[in-house]
C-alpha positions as CSV (number, residue, x, y, z in Angstrom):
1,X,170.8,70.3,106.7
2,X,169.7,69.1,110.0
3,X,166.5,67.8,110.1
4,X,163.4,69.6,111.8
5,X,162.0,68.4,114.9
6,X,158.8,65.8,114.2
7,X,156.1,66.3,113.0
8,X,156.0,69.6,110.7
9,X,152.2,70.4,110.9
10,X,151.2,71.9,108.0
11,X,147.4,72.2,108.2
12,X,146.5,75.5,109.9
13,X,143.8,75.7,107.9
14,X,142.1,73.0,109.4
15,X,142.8,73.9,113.5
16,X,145.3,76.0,115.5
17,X,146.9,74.7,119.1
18,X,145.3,76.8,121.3
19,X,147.5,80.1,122.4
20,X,149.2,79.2,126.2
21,X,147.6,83.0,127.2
22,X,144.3,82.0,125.7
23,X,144.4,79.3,127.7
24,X,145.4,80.8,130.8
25,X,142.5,83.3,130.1
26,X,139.8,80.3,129.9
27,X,140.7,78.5,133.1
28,X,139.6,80.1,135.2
29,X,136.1,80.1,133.5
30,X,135.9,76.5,133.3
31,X,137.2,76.0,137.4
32,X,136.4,78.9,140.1
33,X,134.3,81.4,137.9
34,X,131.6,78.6,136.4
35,X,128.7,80.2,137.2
36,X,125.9,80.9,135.0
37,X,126.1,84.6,133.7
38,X,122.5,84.9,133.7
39,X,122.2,84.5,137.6
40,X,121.4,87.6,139.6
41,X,124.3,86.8,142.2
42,X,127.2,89.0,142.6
43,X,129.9,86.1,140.6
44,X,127.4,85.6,137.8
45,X,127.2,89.3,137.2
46,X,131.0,89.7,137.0
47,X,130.9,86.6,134.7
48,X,128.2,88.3,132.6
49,X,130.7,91.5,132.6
50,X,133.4,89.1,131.2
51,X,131.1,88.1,128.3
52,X,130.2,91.9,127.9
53,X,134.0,93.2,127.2
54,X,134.4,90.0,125.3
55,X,131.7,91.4,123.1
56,X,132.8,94.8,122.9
57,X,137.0,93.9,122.0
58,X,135.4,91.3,119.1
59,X,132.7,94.3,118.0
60,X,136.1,96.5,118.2
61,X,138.2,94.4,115.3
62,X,134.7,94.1,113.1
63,X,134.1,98.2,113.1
64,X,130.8,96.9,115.0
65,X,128.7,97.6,117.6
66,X,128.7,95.5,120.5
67,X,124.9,94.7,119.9
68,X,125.4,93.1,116.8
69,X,128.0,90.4,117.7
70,X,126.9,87.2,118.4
71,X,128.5,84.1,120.2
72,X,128.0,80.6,118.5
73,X,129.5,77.3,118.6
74,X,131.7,77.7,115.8
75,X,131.6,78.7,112.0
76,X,129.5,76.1,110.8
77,X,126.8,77.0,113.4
78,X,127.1,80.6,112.3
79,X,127.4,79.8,109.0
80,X,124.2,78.2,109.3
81,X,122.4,80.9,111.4
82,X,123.3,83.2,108.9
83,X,121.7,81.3,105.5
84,X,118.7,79.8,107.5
85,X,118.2,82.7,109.8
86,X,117.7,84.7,106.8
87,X,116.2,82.3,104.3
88,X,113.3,80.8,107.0
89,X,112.5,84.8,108.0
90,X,112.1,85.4,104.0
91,X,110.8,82.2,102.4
92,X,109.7,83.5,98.8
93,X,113.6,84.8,98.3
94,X,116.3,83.5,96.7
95,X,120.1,83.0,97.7
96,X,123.5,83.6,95.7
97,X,126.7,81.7,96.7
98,X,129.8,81.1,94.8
99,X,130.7,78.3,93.7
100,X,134.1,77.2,95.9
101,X,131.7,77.7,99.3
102,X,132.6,75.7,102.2
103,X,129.9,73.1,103.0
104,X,128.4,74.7,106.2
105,X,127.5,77.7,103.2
106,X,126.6,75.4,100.6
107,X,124.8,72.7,101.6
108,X,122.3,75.0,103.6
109,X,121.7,77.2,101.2
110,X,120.8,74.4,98.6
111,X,117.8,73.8,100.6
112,X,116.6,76.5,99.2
113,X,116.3,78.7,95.9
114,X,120.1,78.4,95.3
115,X,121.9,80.2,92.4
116,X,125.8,79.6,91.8
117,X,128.3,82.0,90.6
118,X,131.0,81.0,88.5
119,X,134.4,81.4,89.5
120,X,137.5,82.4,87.3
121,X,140.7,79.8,87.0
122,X,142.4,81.8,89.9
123,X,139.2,81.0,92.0
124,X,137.9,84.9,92.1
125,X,134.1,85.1,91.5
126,X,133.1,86.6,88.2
127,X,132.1,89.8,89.1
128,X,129.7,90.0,86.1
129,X,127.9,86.4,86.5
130,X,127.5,87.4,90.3
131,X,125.4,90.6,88.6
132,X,123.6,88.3,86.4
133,X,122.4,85.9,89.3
134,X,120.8,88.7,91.4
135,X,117.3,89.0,91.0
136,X,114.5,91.1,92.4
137,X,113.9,88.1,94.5
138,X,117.2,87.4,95.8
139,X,117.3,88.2,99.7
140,X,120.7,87.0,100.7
141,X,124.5,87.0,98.8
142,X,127.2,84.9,100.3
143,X,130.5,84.9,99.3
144,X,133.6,83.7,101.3
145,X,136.4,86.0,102.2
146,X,139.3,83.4,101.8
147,X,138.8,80.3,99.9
148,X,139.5,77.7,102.4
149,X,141.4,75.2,100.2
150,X,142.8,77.2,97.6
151,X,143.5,80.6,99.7
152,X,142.0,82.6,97.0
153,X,141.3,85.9,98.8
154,X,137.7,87.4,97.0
155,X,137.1,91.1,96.0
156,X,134.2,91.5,98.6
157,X,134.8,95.2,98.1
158,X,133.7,94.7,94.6
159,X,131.1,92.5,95.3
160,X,130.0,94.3,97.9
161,X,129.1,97.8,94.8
162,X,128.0,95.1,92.9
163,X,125.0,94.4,95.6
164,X,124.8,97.8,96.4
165,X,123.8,98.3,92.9
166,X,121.5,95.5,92.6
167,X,119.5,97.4,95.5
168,X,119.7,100.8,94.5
169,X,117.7,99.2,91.1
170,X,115.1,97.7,92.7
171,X,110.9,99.1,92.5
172,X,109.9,100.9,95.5
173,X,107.2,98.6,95.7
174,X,110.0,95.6,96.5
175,X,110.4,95.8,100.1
176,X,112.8,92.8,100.4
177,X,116.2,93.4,101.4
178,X,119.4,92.2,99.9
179,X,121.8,91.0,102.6
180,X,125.6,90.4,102.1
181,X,127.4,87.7,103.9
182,X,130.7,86.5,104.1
183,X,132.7,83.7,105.8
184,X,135.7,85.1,107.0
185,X,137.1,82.0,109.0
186,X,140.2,81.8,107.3
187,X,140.9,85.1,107.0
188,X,140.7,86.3,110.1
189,X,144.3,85.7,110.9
190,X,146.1,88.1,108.4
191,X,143.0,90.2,106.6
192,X,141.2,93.4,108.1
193,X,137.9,92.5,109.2
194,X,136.4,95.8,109.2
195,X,132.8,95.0,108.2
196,X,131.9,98.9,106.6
197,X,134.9,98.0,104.8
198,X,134.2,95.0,103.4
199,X,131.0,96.0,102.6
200,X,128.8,92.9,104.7
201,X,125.7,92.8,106.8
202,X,126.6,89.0,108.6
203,X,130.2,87.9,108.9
204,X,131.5,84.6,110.8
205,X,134.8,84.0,112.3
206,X,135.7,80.5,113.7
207,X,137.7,80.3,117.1
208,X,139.3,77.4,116.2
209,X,140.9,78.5,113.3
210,X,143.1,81.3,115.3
211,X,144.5,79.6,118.0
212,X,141.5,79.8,120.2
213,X,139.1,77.3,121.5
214,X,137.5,75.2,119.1
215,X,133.6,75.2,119.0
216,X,133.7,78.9,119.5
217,X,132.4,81.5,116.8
218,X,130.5,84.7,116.0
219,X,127.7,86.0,113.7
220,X,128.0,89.4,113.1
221,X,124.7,90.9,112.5
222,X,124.4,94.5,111.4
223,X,121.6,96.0,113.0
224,X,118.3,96.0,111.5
225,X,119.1,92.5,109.8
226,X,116.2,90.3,109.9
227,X,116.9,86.3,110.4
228,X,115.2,84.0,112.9
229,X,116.6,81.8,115.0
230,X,117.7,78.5,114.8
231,X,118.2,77.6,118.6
232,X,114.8,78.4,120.5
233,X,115.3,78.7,124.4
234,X,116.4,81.0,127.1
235,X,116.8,84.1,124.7
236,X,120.5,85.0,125.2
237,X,122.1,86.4,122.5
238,X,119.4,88.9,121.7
239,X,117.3,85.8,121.1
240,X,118.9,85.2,118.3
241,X,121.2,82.0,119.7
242,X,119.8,80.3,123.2
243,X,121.8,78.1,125.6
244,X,123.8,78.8,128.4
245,X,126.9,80.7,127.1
246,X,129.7,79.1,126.8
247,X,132.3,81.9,128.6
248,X,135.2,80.2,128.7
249,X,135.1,80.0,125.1
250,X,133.6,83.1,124.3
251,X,136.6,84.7,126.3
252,X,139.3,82.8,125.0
253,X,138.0,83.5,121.4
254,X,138.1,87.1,122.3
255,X,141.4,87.3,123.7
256,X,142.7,85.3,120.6
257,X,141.2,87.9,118.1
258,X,142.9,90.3,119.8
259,X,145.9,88.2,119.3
260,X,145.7,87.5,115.3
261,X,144.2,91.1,114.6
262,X,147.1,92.5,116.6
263,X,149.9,91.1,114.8
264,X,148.7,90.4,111.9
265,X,150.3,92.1,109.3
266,X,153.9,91.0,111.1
267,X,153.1,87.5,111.0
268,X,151.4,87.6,107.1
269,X,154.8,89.2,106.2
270,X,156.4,86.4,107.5
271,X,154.5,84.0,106.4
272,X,155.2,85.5,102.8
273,X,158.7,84.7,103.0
274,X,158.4,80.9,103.5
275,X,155.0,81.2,100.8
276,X,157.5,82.5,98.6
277,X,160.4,80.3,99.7
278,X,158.3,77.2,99.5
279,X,157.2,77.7,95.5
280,X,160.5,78.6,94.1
281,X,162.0,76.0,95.6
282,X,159.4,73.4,94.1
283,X,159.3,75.5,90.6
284,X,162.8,75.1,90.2
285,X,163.2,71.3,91.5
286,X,159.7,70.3,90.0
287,X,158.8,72.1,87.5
288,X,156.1,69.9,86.4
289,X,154.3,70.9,90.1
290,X,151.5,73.2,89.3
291,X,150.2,75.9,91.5
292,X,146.3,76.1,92.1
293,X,144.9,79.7,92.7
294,X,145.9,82.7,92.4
295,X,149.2,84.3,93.1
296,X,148.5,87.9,93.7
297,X,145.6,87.8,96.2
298,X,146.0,84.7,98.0
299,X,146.2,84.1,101.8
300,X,150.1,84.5,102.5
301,X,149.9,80.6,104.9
302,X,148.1,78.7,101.9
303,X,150.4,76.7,99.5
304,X,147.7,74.4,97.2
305,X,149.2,72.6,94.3
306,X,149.0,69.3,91.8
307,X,151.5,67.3,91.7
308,X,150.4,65.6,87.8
309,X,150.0,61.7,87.5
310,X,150.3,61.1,91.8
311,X,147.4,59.5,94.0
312,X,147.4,62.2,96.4
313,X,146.4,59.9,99.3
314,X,149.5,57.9,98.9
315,X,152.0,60.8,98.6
316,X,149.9,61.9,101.8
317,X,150.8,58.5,103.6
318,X,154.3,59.0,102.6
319,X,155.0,62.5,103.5
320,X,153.2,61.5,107.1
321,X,155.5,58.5,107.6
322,X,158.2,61.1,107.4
323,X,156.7,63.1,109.8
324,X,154.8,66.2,107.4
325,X,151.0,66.7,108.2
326,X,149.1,67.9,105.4
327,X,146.0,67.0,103.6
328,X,143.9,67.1,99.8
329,X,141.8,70.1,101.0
330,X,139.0,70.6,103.2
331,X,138.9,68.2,106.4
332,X,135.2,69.0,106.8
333,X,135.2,67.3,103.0
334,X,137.9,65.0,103.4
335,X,135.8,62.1,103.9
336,X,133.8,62.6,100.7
337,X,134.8,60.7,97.2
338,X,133.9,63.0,94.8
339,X,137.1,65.1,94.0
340,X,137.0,68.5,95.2
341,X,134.1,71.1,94.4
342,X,136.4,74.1,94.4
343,X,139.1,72.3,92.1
344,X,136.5,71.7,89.6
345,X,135.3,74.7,89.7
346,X,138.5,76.1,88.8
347,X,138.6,73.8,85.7
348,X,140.7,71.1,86.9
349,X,140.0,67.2,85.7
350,X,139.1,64.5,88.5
351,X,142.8,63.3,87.6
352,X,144.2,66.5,88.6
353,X,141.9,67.3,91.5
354,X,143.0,63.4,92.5
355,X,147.0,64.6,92.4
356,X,146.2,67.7,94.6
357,X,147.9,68.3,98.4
358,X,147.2,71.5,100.3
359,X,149.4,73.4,103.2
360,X,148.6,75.6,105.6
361,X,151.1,77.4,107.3
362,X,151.4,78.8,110.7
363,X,152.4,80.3,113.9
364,X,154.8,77.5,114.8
365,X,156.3,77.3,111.0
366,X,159.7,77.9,110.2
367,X,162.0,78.3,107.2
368,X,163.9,74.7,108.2
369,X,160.7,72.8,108.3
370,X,159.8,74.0,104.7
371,X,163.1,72.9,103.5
372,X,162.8,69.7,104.7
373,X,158.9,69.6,103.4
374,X,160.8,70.9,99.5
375,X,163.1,68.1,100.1
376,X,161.0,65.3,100.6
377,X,158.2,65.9,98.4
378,X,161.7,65.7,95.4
379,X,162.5,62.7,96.8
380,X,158.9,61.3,97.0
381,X,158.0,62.4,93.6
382,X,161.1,61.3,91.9
């Protein structure tokens, strides 16, 4: 077999190269067309038109309105609007999460009233512990779409009843509400993002996880959702995010949704294939390799697995000398030493969690570079 050009990057997960027509879309923004879309002048206005149909074709993917999209700085910063926008604006609440959150969920929800659900093996919430942990007092639910490290895709759907039927049970004299949010970073990619559908009232997408600009993101805020703000200013965004807008990279996040969204269920069909491709080839070469997360609702680029009795740092330093770029999980956690939340919260040991490599597959990957990935992990491991 020939050899694959160098390096095979195998962590999509983590960042996208930016799209050449995304690009192409943003330069403009950032050269001739840099003026301040809050001016009065005749170029600000067009810019400020430019941010309005970027609104409108990101609204159009979410099944939104074009009033309840807003621009931030990426998913964490969304993330974060969304738990303390909501937890400041109702401080005698309580929040749910699941247990596998990513850390820009997590750790700002632990500031406050914070109750875990348990998740099964597979990484899917338990449906039933998720009913137990709603109370009268709880005020916001936030469970991630895709599991960032594991690719476990959850049954928001499901949840989603669950909530609805923790409201419907409430006294008339509880006038809280019961808000549903969901990180949808790594799924928006391959997965519908219809928010009626899925059942939310806030949803984030990242730009930089589908090959558009990094530091780029929404919060979509159905209408009537109350949250404050975190960022205090000039009052764009409905008030609810102030700075300057950022139009290059509200555009080019725009223009890469419609990308994804587009041809998404051609490319998660692909991507299937070499999911596929890449597991039997390990099961039948190494069959001591196990598989972390589900099978049958997992994210078609995500390949996680522990590989018994390794240090996965080393086999990591190995597989990057020979040119294969892949990681132990999260990079927003990478620099952590505790093993891996969401691998113990599946039930595996530190030792296991320890022997654990994740990749994330994407635009640019091919059937040849997965050989060659199969092949060398044989080599390393034997």
């Amino acid at each position: 077999m020939r050899q694959p050009s160098l390096p095979v990057y195998l962590d999509y997960a983590a960042a996208t190269p930016i799209d050449p027509y995304v690009l192409k879309v943003m330069t403009p923004l950032m050269t001739t067309q840099f003026h301040n879309p809050s001016a009065t002048y005749l170029a600000a206005r067009t810019v400020r038109e430019y941010i309005d149909d970027a609104r409108h074709r990101v609204a159009h993917w979410l099944g939104a309105n074009s009033g309840e999209i807003i621009f931030t700085a990426g998913g964490t910063e969304a993330n974060n609007l969304a738990i303390h926008g909501v937890m400041r604006e109702f401080p005698n609440g309580n929040i749910v999460i699941s247990a596998i959150e990513h850390a820009s969920v997590r750790e700002p929800a632990q500031k406050y009233d914070c109750r875990v659900v348990a998740v099964h093996k597979d990484g899917q919430i338990d449906l039933q512990d998720l009913e137990k942990k709603i109370d009268d007092k709880t005020v916001l639910v936030s469970i991630m779409q895709v599991n960032n490290e594991i690719g476990t895709i959850q049954p928001l759907r499901q949840a989603a009843k669950v909530i609805q039927a923790a409201r419907g049970h409430r006294q008339h004299k509880n006038t809280q509400p019961l808000y549903f949010h969901s990180d949808a970073c790594q799924a928006a990619n391959y997965l519908d993002l219809h928010v009626s559908r899925l059942g939310v009232d806030l949803l984030t997408i990242n730009g930089g996880k589908i090959y558009g600009p990094k530091q780029s993101g929404v919060l979509y805020v159905h209408s009537g959702t109350r949250l404050l703000p975190l960022i205090n200013g000039g009052g764009q965004e409905r008030g609810i995010r102030s700075g300057t807008e950022n139009t290059a990279a509200i555009l080019g996040l725009a223009a890469a949704l419609d990308i994804v969204q587009s041809n998404r269920q051609e490319e998660s069909h692909r991507l299937s294939l070499l999911q596929t491709y890449f597991f039997e080839g390990l099961e039948k070469k190494l069959p001591a390799i196990r598989i972390n997360g589900t099978r049958n609702s997992r994210l078609v680029n995500n390949i996680h697995l522990t590989v018994p009795k390794t240090d996965n740092e080393r086999l990591l330093m190995e597989l990057d000398q020979r040119g294969i770029q892949a990681t132990a999980g999260s990079a927003c956690s990478a620099s952590e030493e505790l093993p891996s939340h969401t691998l113990k919260a599946i039930g595996l040991s530190d030792e296991d969690a320890r022997s654990s490599l994740r990749f994330s597959m994407g635009r640019q990957t091919t059937k040849r570079q997965m050989r060659y990935v199969i092949e060398t992990l044989i080599t390393l491991v034997n």
